[in-house]
VOBA-1610 file (N, C-alpha, C; in pm, whole numbers, padded with zeros to 5 digits, always signed):
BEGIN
Unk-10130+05497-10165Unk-10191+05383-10231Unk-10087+05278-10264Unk-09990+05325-10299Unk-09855+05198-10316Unk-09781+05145-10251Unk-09802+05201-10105Unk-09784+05150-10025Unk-09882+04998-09961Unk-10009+05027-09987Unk-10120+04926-09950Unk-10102+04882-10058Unk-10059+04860-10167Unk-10058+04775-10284Unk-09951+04674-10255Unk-09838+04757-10196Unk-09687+04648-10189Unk-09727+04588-10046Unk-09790+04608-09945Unk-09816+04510-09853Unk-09941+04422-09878Unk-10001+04414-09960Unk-10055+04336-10014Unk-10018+04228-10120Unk-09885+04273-10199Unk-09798+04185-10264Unk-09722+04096-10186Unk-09670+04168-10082Unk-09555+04119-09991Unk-09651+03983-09899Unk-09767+03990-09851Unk-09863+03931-09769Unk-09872+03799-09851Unk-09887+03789-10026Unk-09941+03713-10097Unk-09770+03660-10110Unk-09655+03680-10155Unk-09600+03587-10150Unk-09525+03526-10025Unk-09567+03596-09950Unk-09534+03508-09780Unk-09611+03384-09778Unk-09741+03418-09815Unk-09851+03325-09825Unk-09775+03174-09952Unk-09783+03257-10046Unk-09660+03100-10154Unk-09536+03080-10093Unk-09455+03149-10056Unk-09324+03063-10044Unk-09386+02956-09903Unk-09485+03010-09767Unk-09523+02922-09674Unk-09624+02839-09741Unk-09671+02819-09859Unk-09760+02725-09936Unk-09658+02637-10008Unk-09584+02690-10078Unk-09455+02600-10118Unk-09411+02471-10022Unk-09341+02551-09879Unk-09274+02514-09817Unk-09325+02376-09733Unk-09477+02442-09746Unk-09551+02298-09646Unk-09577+02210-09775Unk-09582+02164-09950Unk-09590+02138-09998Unk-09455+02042-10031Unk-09349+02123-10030Unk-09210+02027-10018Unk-09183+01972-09935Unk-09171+01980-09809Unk-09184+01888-09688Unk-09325+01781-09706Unk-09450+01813-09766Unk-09592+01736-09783Unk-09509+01625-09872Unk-09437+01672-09963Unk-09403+01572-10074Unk-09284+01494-10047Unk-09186+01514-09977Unk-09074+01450-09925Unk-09092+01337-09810Unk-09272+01332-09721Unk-09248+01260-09652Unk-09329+01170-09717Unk-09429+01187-09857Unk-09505+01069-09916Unk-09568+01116-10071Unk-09645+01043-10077Unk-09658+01033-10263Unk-09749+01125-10233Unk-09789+01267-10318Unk-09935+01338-10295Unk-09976+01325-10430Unk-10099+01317-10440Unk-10203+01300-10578Unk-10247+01454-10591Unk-10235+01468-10718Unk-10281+01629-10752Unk-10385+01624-10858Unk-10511+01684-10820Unk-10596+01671-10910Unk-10610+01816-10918Unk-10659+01784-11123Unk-10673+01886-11206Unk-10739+01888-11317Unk-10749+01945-11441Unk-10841+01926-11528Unk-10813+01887-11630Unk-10726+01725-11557Unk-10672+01683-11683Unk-10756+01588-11784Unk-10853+01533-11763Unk-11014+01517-11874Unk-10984+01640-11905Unk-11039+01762-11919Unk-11070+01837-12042Unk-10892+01863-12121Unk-10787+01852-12087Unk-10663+01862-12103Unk-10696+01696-12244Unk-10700+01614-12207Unk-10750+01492-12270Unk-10846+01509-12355Unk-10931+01616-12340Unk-11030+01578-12469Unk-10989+01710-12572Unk-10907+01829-12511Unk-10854+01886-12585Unk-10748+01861-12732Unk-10732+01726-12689Unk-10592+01654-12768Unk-10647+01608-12931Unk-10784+01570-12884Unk-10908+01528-13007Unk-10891+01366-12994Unk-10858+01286-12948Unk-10806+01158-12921Unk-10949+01121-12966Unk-10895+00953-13096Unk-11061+00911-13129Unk-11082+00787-13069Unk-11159+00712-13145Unk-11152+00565-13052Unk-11026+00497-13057Unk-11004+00511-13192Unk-10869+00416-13193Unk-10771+00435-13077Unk-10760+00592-13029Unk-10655+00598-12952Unk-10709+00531-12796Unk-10830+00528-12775Unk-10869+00476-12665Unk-10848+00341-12636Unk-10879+00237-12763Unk-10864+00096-12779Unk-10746+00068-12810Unk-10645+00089-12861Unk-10472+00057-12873Unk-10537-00061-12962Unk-10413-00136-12915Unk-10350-00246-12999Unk-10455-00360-12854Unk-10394-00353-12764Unk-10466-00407-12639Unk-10580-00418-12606Unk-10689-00333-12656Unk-10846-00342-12644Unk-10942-00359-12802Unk-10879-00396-12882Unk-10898-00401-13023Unk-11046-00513-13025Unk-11046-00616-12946Unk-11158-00681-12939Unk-11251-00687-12853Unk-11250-00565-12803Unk-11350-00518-12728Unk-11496-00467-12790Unk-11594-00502-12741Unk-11707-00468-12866Unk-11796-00342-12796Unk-11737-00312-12695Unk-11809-00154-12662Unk-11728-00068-12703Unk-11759+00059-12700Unk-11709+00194-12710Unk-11637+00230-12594Unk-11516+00243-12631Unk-11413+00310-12553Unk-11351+00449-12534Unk-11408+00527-12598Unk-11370+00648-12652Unk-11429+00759-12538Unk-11312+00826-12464Unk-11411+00885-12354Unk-11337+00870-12201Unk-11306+00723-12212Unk-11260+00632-12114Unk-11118+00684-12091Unk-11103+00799-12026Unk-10976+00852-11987Unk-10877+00753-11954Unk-10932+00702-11830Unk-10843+00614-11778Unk-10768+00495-11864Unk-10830+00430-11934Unk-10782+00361-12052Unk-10631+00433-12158Unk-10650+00547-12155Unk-10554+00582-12194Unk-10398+00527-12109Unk-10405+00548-11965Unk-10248+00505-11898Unk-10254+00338-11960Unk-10319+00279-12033Unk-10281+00154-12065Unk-10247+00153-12210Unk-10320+00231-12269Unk-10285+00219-12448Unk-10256+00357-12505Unk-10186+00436-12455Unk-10133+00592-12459Unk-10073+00637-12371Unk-09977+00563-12258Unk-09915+00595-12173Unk-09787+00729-12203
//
């Protein structure tokens, strides 16, 4: 049995270091975008409106709160 256990370990990190490897060469020849769950990472933080509206959206008369993206401008 520990034998089929360690070629099954050995299989899985052949599999990452050749997932790595096409990933560092992926990234050395251009910019890659990595999406993840960074909204719920963001709403984990408790961020209220204020932090959504900054100093920069202060006269804005909708609700901003929510508006992830708003953050790279007034919470960078």
């Amino acid at each position: 049995m520990n034998s089929s256990l360690d070629a099954v370990f050995d299989a899985s990190l052949s599999h990452q270091r050749t997932a790595l490897k096409a990933f560092r060469e992926a990234a050395s020849e251009r910019i890659l975008v990595i999406d993840g769950a960074m909204g719920t990472e963001i709403q984990g933080l408790g961020f209220g409106e204020s932090h959504f509206r900054g100093d920069r959206f202060q006269s804005c008369s909708c609700q901003l709160q929510g508006n992830n993206d708003l953050l790279t401008l007034t919470a960078p």
